[in-house]
C-alpha positions as a Markdown table, in Angstrom:
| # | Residue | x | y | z |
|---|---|---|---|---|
| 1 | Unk | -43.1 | 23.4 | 45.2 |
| 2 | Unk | -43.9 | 20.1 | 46.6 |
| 3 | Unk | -47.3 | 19.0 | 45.5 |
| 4 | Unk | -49.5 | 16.8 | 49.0 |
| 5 | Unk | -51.8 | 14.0 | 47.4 |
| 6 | Unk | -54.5 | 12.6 | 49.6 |
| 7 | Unk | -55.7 | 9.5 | 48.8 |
| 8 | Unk | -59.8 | 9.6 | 49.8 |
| 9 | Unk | -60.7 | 6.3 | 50.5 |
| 10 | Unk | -57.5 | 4.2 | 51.2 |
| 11 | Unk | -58.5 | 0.4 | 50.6 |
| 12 | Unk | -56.1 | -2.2 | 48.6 |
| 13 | Unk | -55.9 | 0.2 | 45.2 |
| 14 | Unk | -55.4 | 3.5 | 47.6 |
| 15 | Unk | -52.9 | 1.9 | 49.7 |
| 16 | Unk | -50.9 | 0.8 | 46.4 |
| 17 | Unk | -50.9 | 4.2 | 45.4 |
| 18 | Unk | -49.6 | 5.4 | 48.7 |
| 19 | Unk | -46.8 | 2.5 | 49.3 |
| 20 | Unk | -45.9 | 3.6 | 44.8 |
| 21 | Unk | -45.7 | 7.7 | 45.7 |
| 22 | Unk | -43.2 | 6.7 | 48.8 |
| 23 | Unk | -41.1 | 4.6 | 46.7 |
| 24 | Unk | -41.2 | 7.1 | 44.1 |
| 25 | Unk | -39.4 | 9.5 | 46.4 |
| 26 | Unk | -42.3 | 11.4 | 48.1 |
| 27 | Unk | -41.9 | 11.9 | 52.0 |
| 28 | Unk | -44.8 | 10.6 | 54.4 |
| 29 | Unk | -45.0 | 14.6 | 54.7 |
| 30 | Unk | -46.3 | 15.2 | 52.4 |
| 31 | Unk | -48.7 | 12.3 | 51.7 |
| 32 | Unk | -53.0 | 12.0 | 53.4 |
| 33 | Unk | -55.1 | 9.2 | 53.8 |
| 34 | Unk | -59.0 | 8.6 | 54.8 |
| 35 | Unk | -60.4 | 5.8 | 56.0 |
| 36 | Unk | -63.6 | 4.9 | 57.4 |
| 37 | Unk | -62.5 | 2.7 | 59.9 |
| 38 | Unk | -60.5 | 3.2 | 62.9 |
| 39 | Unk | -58.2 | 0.4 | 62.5 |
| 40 | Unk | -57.7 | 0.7 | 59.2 |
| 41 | Unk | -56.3 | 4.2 | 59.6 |
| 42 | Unk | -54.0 | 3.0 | 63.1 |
| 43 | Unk | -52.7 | 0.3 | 60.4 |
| 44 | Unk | -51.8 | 3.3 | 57.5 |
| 45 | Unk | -50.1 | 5.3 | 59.8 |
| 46 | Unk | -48.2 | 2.4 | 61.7 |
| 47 | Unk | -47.3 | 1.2 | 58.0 |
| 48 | Unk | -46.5 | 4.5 | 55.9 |
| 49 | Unk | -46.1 | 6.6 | 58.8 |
| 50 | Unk | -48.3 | 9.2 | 57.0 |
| 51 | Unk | -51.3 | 11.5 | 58.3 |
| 52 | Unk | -54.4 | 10.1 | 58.3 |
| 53 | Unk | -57.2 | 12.5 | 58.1 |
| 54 | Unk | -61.1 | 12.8 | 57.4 |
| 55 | Unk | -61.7 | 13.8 | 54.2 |
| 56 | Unk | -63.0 | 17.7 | 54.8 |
| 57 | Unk | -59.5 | 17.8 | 56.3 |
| 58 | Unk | -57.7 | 16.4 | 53.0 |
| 59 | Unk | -59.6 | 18.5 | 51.0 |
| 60 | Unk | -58.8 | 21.6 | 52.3 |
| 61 | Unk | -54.9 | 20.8 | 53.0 |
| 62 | Unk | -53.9 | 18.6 | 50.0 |
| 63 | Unk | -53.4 | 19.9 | 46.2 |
| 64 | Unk | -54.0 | 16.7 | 44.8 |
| 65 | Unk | -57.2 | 14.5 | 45.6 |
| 66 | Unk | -57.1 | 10.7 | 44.5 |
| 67 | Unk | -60.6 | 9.4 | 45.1 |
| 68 | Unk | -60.4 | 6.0 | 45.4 |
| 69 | Unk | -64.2 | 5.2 | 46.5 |
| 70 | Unk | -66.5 | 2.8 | 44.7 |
| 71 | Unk | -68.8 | 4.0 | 42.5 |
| 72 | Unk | -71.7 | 3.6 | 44.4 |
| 73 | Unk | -70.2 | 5.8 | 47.0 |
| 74 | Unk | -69.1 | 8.6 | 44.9 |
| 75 | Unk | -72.0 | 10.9 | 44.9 |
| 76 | Unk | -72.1 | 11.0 | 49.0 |
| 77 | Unk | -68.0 | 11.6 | 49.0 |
| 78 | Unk | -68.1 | 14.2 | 46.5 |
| 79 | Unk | -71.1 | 16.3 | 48.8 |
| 80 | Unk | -68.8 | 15.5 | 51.7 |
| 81 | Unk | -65.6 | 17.0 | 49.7 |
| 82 | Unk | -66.8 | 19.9 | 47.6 |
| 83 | Unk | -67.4 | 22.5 | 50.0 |
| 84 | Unk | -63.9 | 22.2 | 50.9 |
| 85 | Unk | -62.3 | 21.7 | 47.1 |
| 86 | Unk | -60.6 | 25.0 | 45.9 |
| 87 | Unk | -61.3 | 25.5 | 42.1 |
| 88 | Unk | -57.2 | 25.0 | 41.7 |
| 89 | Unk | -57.3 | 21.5 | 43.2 |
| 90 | Unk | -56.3 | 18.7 | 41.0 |
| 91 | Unk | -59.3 | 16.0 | 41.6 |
| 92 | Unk | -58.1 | 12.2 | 40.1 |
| 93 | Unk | -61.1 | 9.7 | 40.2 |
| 94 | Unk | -60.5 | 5.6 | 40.0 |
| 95 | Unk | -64.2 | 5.0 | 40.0 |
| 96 | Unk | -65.3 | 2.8 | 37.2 |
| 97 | Unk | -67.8 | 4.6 | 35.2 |
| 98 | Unk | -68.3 | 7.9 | 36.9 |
| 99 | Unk | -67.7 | 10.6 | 34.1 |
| 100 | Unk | -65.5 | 13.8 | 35.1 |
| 101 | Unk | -68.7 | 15.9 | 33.8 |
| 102 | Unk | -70.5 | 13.9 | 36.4 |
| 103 | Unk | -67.4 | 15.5 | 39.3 |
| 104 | Unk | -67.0 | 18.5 | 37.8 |
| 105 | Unk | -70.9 | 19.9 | 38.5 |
| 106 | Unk | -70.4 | 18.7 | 42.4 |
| 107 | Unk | -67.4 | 21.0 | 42.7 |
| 108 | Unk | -66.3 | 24.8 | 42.2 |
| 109 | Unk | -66.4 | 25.5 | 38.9 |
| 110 | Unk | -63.4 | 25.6 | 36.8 |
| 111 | Unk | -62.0 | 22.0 | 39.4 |
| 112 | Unk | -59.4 | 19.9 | 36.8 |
| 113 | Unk | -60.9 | 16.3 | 37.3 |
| 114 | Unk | -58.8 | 13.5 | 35.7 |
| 115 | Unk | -60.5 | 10.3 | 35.2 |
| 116 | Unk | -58.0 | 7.3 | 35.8 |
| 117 | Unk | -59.3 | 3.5 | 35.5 |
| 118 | Unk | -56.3 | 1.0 | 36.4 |
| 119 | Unk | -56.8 | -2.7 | 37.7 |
| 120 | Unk | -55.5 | -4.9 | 40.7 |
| 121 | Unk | -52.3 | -6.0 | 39.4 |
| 122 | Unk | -51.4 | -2.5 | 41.2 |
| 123 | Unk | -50.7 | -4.7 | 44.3 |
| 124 | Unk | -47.5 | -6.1 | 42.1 |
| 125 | Unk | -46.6 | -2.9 | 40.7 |
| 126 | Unk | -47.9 | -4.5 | 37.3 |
| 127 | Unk | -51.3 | -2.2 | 36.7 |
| 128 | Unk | -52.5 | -1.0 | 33.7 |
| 129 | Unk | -54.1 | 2.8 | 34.1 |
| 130 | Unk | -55.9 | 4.6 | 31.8 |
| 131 | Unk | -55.6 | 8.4 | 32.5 |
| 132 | Unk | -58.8 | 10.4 | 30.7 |
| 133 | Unk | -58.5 | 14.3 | 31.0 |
| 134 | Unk | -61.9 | 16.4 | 32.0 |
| 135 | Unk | -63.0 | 19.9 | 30.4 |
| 136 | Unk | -60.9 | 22.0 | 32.7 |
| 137 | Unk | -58.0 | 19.8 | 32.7 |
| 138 | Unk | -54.3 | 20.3 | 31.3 |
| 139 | Unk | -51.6 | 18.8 | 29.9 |
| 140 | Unk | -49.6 | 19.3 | 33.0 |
| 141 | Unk | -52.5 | 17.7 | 35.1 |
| 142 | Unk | -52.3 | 14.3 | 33.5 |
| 143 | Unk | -48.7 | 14.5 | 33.3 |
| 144 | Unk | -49.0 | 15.1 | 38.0 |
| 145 | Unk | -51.7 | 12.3 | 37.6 |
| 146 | Unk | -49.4 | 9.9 | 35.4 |
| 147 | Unk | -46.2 | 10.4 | 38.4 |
| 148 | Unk | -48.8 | 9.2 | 40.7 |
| 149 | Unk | -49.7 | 6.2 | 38.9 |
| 150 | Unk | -46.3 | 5.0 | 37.1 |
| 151 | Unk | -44.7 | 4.1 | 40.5 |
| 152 | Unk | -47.7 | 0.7 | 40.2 |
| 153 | Unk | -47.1 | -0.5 | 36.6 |
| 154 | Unk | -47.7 | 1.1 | 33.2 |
| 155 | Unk | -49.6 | 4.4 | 32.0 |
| 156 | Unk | -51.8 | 5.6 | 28.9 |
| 157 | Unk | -54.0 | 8.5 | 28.2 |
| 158 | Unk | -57.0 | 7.6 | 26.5 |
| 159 | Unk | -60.1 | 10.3 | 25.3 |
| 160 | Unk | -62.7 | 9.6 | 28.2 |
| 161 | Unk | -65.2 | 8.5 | 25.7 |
| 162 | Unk | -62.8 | 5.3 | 25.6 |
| 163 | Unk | -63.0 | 4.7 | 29.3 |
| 164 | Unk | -66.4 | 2.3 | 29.7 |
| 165 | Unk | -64.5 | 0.4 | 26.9 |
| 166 | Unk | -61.1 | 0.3 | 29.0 |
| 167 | Unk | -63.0 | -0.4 | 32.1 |
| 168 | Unk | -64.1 | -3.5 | 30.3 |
| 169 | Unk | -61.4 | -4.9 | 28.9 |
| 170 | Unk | -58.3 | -3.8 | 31.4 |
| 171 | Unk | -60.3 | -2.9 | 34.5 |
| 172 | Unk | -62.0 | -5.9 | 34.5 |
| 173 | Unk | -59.6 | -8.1 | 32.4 |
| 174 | Unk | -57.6 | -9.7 | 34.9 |
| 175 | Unk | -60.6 | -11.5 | 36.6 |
| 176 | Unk | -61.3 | -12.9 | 33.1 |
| 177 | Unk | -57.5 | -13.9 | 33.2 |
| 178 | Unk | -58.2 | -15.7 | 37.0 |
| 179 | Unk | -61.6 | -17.2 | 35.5 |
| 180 | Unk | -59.5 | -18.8 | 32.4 |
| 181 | Unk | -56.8 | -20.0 | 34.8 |
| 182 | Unk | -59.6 | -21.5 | 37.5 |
| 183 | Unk | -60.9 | -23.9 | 34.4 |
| 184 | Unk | -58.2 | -24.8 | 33.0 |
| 185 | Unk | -56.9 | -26.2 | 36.7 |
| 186 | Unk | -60.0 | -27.8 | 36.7 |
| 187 | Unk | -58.9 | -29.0 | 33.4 |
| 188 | Unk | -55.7 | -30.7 | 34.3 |
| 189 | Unk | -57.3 | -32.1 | 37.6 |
| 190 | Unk | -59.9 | -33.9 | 34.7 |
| 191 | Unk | -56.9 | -34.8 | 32.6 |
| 192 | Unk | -54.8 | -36.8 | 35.9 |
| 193 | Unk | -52.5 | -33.9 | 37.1 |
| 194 | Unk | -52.2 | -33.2 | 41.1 |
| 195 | Unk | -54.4 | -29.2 | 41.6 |
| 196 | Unk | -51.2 | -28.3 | 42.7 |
| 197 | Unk | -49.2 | -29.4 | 39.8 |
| 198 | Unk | -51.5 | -28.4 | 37.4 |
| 199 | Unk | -51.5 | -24.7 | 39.3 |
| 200 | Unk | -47.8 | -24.4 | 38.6 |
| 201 | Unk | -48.7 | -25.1 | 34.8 |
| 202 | Unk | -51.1 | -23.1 | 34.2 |
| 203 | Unk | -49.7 | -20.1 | 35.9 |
| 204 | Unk | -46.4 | -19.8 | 34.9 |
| 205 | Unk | -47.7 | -20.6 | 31.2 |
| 206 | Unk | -49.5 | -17.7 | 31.7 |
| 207 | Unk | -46.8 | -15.7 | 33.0 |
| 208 | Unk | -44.8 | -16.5 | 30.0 |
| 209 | Unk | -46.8 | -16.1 | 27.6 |
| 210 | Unk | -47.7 | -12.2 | 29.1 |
| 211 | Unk | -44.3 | -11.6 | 29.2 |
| 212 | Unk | -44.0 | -12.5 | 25.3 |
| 213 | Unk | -47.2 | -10.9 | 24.0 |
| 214 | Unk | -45.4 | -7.7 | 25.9 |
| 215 | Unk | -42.1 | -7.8 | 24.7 |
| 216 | Unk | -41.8 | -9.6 | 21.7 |
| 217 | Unk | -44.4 | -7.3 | 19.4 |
| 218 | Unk | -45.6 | -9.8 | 18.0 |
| 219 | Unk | -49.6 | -9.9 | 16.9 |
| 220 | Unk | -51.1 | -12.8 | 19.1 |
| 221 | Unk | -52.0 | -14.8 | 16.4 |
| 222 | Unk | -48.4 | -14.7 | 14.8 |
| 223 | Unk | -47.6 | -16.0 | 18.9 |
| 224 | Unk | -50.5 | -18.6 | 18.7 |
| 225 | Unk | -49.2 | -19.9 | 15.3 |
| 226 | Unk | -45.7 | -20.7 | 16.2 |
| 227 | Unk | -47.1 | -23.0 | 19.0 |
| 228 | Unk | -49.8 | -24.6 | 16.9 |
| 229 | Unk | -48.7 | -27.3 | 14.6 |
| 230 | Unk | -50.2 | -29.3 | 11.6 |
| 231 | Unk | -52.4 | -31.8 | 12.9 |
| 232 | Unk | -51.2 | -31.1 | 16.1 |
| 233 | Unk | -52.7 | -31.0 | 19.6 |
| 234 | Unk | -53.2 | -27.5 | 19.7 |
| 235 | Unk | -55.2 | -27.1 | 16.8 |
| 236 | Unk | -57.4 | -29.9 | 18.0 |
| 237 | Unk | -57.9 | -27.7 | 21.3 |
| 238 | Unk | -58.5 | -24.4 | 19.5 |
| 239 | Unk | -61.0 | -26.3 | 17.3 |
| 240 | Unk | -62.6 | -27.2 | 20.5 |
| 241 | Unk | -62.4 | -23.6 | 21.6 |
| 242 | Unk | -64.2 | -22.5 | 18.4 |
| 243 | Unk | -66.7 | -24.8 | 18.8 |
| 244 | Unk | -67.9 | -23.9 | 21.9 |
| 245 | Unk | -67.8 | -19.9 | 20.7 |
| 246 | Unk | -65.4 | -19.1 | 23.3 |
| 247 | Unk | -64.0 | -16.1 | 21.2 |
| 248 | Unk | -67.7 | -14.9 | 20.9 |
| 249 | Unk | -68.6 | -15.7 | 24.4 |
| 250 | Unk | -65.5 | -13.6 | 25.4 |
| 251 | Unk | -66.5 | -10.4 | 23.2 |
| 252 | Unk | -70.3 | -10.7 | 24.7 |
| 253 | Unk | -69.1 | -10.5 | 28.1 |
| 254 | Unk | -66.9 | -7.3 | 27.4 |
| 255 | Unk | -69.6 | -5.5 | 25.6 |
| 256 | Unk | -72.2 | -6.5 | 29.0 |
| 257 | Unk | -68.9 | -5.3 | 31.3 |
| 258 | Unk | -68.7 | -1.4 | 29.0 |
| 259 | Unk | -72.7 | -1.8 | 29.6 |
| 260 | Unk | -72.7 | -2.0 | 33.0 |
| 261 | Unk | -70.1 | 0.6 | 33.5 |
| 262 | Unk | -72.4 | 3.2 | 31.4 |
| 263 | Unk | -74.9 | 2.0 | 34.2 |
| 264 | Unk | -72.9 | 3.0 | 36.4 |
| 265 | Unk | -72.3 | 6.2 | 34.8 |
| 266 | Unk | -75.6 | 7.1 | 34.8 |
| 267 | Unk | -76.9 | 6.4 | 38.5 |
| 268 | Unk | -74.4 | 9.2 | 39.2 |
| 269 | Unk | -75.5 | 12.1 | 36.8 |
C-alpha cells in the first residue's frame, strides 16, 4: 500500500525532502506540504505539483508526518497536530534537540516518533542524517524514515542519547566547515592571492580532501601525514595551528553546540 508523507513546515530542508521523495519514485499524489505563507505554498505546488494543505489537514490524511519546524516552534505545531494524529501514524522530527519522549506525551499514546537530525548539504543531495528511534517505534519505522531521507545524501541510525552529540558535530558541522573556509580566504587575500582565486583554492581543496577522507579509509592523520613533510611548510602551519589551540578551540565549541541543543531539549519538556 502506498504510504502519503506530509512534510509540516516546508522551508529549504522540507522542500529537499520533497524534490528527494519525487526523484525517488513517489507521485505528487501522494506527497503534502504546509506552509505558512501564501506564496510559499503557490511556489510548492507550481514547483512539485503536490497538495499543499494546513497542517490539521496533513495530519489526518497523511501516514507519515515529517516535521520540519524549528525548535522553538515545535511545542505550538505539535498542539496544532495532535488532535488529529492517529496512534498508527508514523511522526519523523528534524528538530535539533527536541527528544521523541518530549513528542510522544503531545500525541495519542502508543504514536511511533522517529527522531532524525540531518544538515544543509541536503540541498546537494550530500546530507548526513542521523535517524534515532522513540519508545514505540520499529524496525520497519526507521527503515520508512531512512527511504525518505536517502534520496538527500547518506543515512545512520544512532541511540537517541547520541543525538545532542550528532547535532553538534554533523548538524552544525558544515557551518564550522564555511567558518574554516571564510579565514582561510581571508588568508590568501593576506598572503597576495586575488578573493576570487584564493576562493577556488580553498574550495576545491576542500572538496578533495572530503572526497578522500570518504573513500580512501584512511584515519585523518594517516591523510594529514602524507601531505606534511620534514621541515616542510606544513608542519610549520600545523605548528601554528597548535599554538593557537585550534584543535582545543574546535572541541570547546562542539561540547557548547551538544549544550545548547540539551537547552533546547529542555524548553520543550
Amino acid at each position: 500500500m502506498t504510504q502519503r508523507v506530509a512534510v509540516i513546515g516546508a522551508g529549504k530542508i522540507g522542500e529537499a525532502l520533497l524534490s528527494g521523495m519525487l526523484r525517488a519514485g513517489k507521485e505528487p499524489a501522494d506527497l503534502l506540504a504546509t506552509a505558512r505563507r501564501p506564496e510559499r505554498a503557490r511556489a510548492l505546488r507550481e514547483r512539485y505539483g503536490i497538495e499543499v494543505v494546513d497542517n490539521a489537514e496533513a495530519a489526518k490524511l497523511a501516514d507519515t508526518l515529517i516535521l520540519a519546524v524549528k525548535p522553538q516552534d515545535m511545542v505550538a505545531a505539535l498542539e496544532e497536530l495532535a488532535p488529529h494524529v492517529a496512534a498508527d501514524r508514523l511522526v519523523v522530527s528534524g528538530a535539533a534537540g527536541i527528544t521523541t519522549a518530549a513528542i510522544e506525551r503531545r500525541l495519542a499514546e502508543g504514536t511511533p516518533v522517529v527522531r532524525v537530525m540531518t544538515n544543509t548539504p541536503a540541498l546537494v543531495d550530500e546530507a548526513m542524517s542521523a535517524i534515532s528511534a522513540g519508545s514505540h517505534a520499529t524496525a520497519e519505522h526507521l527503515e520508512r524514515t531512512q527511504e525518505i531521507f536517502r534520496p538527500i545524501g547518506r543515512t545512520i541510525v544512532v541511540p537517541e542519547s547520541q543525538q545532542d552529540a550528532v547535532t553538534a558535530l554533523s548538524g552544525s558541522g558544515p557551518a564550522y566547515f564555511y567558518y574554516l573556509v571564510e579565514a582561510m580566504v581571508d588568508a590568501g587575500i593576506l598572503l597576495g592571492l586575488p578573493r576570487a582565486t584564493a576562493h577556488e583554492l580553498i574550495v576545491q581543496a576542500a572538496v578533495g580532501a572530503s572526497v578522500m577522507l570518504r573513500d580512501s579509509g584512511e584515519h585523518p592523520v594517516r591523510l594529514r601525514e602524507a601531505v606534511t613533510s620534514p621541515a616542510g611548510t606544513t608542519i610549520s602551519a600545523i605548528v601554528e595551528l597548535e599554538k593557537h589551540g585550534v584543535r582545543a578551540a574546535l572541541i570547546e565549541a562542539l561540547q557548547a553546540a551538544r549544550d545548547r541543543s540539551r537547552e533546547l531539549a529542555a524548553g520543550a519538556e
